[in-house]
TIVO-2410 file (N, C-alpha, C; in nm, 3 decimals):
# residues 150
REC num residu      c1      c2      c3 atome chaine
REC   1      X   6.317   5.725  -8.268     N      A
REC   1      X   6.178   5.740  -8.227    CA      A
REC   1      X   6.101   5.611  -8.252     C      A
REC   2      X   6.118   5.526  -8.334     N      A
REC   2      X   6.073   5.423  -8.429    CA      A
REC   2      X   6.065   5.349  -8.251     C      A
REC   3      X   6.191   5.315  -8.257     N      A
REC   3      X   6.243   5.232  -8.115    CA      A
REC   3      X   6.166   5.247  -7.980     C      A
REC   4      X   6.118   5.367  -7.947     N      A
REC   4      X   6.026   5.350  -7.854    CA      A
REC   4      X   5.915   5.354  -7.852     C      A
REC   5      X   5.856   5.343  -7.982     N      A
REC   5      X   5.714   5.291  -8.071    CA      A
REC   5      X   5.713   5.161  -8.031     C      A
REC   6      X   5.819   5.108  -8.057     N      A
REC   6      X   5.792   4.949  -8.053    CA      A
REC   6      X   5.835   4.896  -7.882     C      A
REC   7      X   5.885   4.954  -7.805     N      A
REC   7      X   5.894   4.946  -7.687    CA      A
REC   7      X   5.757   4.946  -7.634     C      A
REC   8      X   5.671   5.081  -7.670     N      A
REC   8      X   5.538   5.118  -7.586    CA      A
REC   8      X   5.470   4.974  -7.645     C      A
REC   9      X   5.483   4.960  -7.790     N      A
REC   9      X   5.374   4.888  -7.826    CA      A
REC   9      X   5.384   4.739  -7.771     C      A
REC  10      X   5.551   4.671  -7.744     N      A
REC  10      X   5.555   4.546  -7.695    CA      A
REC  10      X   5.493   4.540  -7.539     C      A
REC  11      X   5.489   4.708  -7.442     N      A
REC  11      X   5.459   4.661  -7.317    CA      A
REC  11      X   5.289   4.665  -7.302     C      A
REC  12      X   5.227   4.727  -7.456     N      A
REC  12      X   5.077   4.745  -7.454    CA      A
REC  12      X   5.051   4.607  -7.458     C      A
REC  13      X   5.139   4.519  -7.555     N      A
REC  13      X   5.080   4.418  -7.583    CA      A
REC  13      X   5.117   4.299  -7.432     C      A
REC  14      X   5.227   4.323  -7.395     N      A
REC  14      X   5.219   4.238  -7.263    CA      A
REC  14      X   5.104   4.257  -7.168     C      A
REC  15      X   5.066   4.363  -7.152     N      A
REC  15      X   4.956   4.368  -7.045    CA      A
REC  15      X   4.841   4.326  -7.104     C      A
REC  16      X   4.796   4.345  -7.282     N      A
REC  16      X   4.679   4.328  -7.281    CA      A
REC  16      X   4.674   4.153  -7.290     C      A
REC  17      X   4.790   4.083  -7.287     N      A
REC  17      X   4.822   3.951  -7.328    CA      A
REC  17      X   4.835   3.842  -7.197     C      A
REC  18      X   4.824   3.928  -7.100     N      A
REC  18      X   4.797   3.906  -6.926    CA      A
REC  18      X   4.679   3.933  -6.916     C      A
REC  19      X   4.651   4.024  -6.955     N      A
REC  19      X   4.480   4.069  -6.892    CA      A
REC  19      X   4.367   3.909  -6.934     C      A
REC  20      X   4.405   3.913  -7.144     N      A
REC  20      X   4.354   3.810  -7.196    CA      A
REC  20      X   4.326   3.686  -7.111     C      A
REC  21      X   4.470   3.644  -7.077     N      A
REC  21      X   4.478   3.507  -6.986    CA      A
REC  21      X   4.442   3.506  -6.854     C      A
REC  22      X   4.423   3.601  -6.778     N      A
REC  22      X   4.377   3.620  -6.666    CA      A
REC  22      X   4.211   3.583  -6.621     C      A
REC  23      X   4.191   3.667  -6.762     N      A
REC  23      X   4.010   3.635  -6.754    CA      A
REC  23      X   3.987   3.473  -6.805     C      A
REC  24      X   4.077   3.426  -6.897     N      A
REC  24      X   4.021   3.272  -6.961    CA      A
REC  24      X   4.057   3.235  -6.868     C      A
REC  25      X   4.184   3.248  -6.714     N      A
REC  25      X   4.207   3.161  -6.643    CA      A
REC  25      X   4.042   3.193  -6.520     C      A
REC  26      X   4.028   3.298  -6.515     N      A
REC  26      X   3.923   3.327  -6.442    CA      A
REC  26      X   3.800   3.249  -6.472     C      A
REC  27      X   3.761   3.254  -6.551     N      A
REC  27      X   3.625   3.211  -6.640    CA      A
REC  27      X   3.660   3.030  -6.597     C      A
REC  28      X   3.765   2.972  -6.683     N      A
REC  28      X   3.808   2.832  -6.639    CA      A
REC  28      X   3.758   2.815  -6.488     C      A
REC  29      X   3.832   2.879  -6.437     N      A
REC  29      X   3.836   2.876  -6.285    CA      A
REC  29      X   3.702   2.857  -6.215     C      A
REC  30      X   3.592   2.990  -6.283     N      A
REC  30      X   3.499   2.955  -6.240    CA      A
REC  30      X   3.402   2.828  -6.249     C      A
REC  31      X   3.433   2.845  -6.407     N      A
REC  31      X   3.325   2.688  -6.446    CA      A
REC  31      X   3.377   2.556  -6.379     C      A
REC  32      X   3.525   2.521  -6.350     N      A
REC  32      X   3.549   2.400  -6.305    CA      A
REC  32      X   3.496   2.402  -6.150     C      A
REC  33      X   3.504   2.537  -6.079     N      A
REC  33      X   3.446   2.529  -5.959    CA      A
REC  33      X   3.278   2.486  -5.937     C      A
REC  34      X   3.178   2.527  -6.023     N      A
REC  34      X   3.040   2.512  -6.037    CA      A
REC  34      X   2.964   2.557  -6.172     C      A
REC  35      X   2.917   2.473  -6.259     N      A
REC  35      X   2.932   2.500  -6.369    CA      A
REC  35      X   2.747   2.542  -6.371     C      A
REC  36      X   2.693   2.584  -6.262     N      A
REC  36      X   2.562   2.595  -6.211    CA      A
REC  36      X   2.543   2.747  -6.342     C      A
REC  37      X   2.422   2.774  -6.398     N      A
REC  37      X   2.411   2.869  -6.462    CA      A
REC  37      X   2.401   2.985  -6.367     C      A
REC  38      X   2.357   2.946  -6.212     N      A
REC  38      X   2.393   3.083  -6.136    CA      A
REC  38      X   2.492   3.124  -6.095     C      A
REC  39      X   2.613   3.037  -6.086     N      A
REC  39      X   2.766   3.072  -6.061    CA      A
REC  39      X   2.757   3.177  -6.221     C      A
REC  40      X   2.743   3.119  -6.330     N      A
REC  40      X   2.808   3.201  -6.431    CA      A
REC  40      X   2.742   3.271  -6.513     C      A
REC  41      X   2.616   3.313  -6.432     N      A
REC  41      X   2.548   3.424  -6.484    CA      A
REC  41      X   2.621   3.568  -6.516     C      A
REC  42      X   2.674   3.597  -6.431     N      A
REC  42      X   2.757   3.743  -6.450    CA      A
REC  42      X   2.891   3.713  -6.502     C      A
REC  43      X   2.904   3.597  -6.479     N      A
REC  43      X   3.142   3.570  -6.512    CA      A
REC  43      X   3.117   3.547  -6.644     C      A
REC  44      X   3.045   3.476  -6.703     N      A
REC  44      X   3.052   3.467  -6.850    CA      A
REC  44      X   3.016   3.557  -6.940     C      A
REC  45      X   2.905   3.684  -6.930     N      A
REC  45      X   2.913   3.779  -7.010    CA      A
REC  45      X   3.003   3.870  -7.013     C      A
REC  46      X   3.079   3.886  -6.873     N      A
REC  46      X   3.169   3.994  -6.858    CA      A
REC  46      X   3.289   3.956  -6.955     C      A
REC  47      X   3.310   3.827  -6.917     N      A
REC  47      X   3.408   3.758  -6.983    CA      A
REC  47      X   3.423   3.723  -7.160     C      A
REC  48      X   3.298   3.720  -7.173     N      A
REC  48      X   3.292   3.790  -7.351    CA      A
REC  48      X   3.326   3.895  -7.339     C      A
REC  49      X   3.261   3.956  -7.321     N      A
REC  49      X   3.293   4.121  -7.367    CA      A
REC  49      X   3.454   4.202  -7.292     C      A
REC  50      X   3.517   4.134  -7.199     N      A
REC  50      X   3.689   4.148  -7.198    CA      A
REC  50      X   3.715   4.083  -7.341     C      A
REC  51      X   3.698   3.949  -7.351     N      A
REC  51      X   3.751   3.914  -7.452    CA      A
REC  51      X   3.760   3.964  -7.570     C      A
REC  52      X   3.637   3.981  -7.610     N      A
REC  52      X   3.602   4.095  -7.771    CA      A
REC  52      X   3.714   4.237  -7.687     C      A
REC  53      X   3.707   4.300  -7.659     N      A
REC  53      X   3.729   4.417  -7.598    CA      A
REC  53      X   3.914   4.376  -7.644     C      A
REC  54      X   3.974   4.254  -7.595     N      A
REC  54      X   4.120   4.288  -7.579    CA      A
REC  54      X   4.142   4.239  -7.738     C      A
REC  55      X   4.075   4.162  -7.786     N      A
REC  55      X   4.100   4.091  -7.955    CA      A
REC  55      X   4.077   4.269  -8.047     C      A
REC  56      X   3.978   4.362  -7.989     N      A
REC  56      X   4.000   4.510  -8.110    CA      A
REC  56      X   4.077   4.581  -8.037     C      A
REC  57      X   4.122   4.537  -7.913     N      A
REC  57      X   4.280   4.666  -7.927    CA      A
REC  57      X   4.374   4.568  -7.978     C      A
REC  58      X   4.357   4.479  -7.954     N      A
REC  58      X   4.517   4.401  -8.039    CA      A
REC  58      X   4.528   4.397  -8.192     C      A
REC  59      X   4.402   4.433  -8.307     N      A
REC  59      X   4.333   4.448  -8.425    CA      A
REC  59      X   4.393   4.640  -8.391     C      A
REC  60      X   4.359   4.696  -8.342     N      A
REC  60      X   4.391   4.855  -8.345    CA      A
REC  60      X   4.494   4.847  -8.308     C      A
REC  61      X   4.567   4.776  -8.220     N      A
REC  61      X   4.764   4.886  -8.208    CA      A
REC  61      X   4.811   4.817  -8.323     C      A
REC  62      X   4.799   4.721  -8.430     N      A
REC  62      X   4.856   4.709  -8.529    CA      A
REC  62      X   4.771   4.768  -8.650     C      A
REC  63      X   4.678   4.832  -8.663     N      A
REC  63      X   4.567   4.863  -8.788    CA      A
REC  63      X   4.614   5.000  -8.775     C      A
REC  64      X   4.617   5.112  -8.684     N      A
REC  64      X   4.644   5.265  -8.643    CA      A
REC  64      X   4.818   5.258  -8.599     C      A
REC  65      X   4.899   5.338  -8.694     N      A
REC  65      X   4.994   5.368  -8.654    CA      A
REC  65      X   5.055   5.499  -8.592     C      A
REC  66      X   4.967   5.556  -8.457     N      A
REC  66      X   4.996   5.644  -8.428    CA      A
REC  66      X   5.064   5.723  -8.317     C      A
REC  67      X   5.117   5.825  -8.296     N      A
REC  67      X   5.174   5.818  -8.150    CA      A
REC  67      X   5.084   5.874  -8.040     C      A
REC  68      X   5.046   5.829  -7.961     N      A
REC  68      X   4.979   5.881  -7.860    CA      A
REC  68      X   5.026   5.938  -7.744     C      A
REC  69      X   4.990   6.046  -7.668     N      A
REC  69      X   5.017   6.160  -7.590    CA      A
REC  69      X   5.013   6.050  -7.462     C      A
REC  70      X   5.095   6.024  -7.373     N      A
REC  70      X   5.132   5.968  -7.258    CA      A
REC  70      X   5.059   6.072  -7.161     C      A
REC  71      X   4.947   6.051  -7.084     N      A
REC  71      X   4.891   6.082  -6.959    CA      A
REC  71      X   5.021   6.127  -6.893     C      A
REC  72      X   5.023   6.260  -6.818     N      A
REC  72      X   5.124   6.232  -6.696    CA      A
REC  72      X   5.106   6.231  -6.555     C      A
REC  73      X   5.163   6.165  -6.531     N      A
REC  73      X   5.178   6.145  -6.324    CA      A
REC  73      X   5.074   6.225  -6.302     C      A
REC  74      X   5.123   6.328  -6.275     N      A
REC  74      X   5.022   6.417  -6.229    CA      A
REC  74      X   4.873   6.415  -6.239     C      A
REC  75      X   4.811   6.379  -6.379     N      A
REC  75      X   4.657   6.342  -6.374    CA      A
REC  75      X   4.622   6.222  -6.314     C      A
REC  76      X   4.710   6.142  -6.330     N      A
REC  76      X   4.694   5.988  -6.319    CA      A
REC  76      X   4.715   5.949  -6.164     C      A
REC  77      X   4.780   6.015  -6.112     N      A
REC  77      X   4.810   5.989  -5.944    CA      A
REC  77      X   4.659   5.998  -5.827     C      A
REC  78      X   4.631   6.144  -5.883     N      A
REC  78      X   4.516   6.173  -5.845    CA      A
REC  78      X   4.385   6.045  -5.823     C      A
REC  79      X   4.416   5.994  -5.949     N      A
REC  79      X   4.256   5.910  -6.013    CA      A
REC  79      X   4.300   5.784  -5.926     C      A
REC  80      X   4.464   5.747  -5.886     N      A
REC  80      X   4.469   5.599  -5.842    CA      A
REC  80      X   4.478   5.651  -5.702     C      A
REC  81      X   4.485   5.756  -5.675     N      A
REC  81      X   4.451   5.737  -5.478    CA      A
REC  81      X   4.310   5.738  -5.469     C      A
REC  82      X   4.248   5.825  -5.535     N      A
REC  82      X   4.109   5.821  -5.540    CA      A
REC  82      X   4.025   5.699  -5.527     C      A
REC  83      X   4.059   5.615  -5.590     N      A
REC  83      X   4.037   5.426  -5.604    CA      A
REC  83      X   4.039   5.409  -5.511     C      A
REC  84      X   4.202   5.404  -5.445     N      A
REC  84      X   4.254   5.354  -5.355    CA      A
REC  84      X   4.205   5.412  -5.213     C      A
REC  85      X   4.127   5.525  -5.200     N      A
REC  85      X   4.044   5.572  -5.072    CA      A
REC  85      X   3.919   5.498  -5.113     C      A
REC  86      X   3.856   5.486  -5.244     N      A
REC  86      X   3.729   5.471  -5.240    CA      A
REC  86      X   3.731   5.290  -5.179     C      A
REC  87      X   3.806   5.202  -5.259     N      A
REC  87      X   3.823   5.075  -5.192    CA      A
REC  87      X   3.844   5.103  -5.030     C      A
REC  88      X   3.913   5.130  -4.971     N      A
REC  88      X   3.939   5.159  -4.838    CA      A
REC  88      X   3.852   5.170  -4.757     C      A
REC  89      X   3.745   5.310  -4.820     N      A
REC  89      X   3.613   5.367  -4.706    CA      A
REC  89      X   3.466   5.263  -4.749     C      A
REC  90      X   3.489   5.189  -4.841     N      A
REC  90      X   3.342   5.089  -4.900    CA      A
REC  90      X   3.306   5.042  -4.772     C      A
REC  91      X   3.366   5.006  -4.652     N      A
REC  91      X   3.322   4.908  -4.513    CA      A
REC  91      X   3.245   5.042  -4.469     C      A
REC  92      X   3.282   5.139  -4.447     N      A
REC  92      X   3.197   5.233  -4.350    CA      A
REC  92      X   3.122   5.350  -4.433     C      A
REC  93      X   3.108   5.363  -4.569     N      A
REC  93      X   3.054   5.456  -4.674    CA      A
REC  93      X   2.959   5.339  -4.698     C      A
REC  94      X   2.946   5.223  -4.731     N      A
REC  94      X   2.907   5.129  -4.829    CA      A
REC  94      X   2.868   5.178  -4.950     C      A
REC  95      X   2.894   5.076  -5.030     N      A
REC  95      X   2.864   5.059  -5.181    CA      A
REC  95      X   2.820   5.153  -5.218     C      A
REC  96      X   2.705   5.207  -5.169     N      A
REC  96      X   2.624   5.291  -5.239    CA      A
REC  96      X   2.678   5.472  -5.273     C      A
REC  97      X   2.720   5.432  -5.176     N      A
REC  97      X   2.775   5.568  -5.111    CA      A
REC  97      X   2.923   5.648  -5.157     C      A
REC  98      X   2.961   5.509  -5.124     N      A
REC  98      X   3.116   5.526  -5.196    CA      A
REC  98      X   3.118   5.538  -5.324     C      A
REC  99      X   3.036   5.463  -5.398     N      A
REC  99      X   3.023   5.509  -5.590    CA      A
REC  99      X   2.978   5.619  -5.627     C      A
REC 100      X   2.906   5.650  -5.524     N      A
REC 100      X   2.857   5.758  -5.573    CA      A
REC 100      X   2.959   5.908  -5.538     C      A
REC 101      X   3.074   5.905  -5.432     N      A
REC 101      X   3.140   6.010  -5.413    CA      A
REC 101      X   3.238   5.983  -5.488     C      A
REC 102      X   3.283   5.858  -5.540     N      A
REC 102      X   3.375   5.809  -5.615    CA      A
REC 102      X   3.404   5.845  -5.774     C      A
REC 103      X   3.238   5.880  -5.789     N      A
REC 103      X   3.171   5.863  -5.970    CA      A
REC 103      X   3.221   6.061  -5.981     C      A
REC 104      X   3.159   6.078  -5.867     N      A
REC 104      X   3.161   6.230  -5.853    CA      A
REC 104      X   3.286   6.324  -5.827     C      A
REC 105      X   3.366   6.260  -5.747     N      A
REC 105      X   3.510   6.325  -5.723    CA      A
REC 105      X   3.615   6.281  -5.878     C      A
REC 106      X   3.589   6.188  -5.958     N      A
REC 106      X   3.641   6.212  -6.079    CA      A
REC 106      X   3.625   6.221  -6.180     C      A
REC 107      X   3.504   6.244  -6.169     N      A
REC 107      X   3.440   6.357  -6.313    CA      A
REC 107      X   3.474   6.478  -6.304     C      A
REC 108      X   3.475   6.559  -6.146     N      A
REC 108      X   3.548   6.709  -6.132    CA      A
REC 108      X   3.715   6.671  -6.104     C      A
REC 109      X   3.741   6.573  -6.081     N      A
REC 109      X   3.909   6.561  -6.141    CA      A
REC 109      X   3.938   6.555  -6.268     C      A
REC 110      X   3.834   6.519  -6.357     N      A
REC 110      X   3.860   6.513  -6.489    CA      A
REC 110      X   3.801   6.642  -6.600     C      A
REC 111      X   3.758   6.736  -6.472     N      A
REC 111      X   3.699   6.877  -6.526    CA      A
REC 111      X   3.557   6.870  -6.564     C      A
REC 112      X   3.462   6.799  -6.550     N      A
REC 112      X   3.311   6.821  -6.529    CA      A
REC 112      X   3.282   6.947  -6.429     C      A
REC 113      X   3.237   7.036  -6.463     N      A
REC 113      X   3.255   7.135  -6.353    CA      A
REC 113      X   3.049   7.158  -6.323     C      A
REC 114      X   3.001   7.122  -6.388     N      A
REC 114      X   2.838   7.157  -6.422    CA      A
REC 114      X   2.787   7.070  -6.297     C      A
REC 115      X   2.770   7.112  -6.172     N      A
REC 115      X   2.740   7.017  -6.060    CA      A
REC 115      X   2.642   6.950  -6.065     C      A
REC 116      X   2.526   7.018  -6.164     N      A
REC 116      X   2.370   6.914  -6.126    CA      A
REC 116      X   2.411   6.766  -6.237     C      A
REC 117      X   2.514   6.819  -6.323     N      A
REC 117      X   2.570   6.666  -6.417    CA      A
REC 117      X   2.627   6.598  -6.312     C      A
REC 118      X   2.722   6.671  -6.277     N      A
REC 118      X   2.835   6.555  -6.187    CA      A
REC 118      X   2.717   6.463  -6.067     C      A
REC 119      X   2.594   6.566  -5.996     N      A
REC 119      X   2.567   6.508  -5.882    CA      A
REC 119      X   2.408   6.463  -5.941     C      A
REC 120      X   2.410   6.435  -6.081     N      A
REC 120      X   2.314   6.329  -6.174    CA      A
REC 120      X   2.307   6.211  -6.181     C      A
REC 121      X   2.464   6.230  -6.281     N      A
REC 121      X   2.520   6.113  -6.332    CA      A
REC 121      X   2.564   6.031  -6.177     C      A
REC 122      X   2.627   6.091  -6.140     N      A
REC 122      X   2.687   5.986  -6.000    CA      A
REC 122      X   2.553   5.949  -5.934     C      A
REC 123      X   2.485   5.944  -5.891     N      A
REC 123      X   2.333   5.964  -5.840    CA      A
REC 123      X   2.288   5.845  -5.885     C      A
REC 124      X   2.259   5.861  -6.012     N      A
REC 124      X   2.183   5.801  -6.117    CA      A
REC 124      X   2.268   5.651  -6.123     C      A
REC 125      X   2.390   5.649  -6.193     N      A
REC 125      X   2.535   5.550  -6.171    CA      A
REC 125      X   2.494   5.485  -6.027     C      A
REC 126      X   2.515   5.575  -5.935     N      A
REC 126      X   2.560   5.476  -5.821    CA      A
REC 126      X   2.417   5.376  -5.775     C      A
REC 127      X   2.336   5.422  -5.808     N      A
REC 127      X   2.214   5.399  -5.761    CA      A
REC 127      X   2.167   5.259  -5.839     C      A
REC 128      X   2.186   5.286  -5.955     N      A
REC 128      X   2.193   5.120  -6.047    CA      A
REC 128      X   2.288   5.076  -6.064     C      A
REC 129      X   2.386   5.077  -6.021     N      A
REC 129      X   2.509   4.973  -6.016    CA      A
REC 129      X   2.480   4.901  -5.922     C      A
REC 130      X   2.447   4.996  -5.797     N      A
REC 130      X   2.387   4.918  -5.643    CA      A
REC 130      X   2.271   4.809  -5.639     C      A
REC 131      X   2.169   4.883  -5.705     N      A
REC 131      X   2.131   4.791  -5.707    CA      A
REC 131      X   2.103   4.639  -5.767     C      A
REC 132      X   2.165   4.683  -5.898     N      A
REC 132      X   2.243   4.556  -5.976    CA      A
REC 132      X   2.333   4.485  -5.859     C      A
REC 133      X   2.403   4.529  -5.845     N      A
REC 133      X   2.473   4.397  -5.731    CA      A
REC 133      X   2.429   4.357  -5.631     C      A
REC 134      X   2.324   4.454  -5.596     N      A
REC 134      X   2.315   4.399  -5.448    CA      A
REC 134      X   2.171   4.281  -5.513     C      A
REC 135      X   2.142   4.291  -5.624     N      A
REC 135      X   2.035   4.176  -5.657    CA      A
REC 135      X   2.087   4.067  -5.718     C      A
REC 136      X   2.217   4.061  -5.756     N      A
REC 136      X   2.314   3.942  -5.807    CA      A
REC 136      X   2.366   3.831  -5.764     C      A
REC 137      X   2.452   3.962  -5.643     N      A
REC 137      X   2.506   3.868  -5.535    CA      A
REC 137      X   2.464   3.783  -5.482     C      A
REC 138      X   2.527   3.673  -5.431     N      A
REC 138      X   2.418   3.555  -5.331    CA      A
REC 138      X   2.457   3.621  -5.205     C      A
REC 139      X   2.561   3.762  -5.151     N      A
REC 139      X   2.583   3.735  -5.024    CA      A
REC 139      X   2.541   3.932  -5.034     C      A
REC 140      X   2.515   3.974  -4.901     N      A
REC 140      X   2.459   4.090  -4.887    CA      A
REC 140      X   2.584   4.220  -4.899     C      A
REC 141      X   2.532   4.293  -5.011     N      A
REC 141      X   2.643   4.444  -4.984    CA      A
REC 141      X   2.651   4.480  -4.892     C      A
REC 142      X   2.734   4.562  -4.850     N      A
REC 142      X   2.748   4.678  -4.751    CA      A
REC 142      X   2.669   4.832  -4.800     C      A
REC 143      X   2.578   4.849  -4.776     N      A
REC 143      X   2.523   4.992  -4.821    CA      A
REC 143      X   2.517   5.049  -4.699     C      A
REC 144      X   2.471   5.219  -4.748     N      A
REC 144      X   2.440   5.350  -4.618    CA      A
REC 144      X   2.276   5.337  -4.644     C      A
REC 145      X   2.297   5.396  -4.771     N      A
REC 145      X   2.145   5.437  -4.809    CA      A
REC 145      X   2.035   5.375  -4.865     C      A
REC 146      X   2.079   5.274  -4.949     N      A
REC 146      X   1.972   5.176  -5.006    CA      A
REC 146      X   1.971   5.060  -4.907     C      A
REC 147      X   2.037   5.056  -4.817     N      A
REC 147      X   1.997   4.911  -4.731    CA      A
REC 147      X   1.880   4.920  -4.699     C      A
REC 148      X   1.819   5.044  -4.679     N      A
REC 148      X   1.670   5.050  -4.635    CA      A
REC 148      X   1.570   5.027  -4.718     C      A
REC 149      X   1.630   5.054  -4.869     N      A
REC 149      X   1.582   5.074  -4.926    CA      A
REC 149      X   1.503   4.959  -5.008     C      A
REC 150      X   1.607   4.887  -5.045     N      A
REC 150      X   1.594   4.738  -5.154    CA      A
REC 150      X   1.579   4.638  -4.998     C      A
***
């Protein structure tokens, strides 16, 4: 059992050890491209907070020695087609639209069953995420409903 403790834990640590370098190559990437404080208004905070974020799970899978219950297929399949439609329909749902059926179809995949929560929170979520980006971006979202709006 020991043995596939240390299996799970060497492939936790490969991914979180890719993820790490992915973002410093990202972040690099960005600043050598334009080191303008409006290029790295959004890449550099995100990019702290991955960073802090992957330094306390790599501090927790060695601090907690415990075994954890493996998700199976079955929950997990669900949640990655779900993505994988919501990326898909963003051109003709836009942004707004799509987060918000997106926020909502897996909170009741994940058993939120209380509809005025599910069609709150998604509401509420999609509505300031939207418009957070769509005031960030230098180039225009795709929205349904707030294009009129903002």
């Amino acid at each position: 059992m020991k043995n596939n403790i240390s299996k799970h834990k060497l492939a936790d640590l490969f991914v979180l050890a890719c993820l790490f370098l992915l973002v410093c190559w990202y972040a690099y990437d960005a600043y050598s491209a334009s080191s303008h404080i409006s290029n790295l208004i959004l890449i550099v905070p995100v990019t702290v907070i991955v960073l802090v974020l992957c330094i306390i799970e790599f501090i927790r899978m060695f601090a907690i020695d415990e075994v954890t219950e493996q998700d199976p297929v079955t929950t997990v399949l669900p949640v990655i087609l779900l993505f994988i439609g919501y990326v898909l329909t963003l051109k003709w749902l836009g942004f707004d639209v799509g987060t918000f059926l997106f926020i909502a179809l897996f909170l009741w995949l994940h058993g939120e069953r209380r509809k005025i929560w599910v069609i709150g929170y998604s509401l509420a979520f999609a509505t300031l995420i939207s418009l957070f980006f769509s005031g960030m971006l230098p180039y225009p979202m795709p929205m349904l409903v707030l294009s009129t709006a903002y």
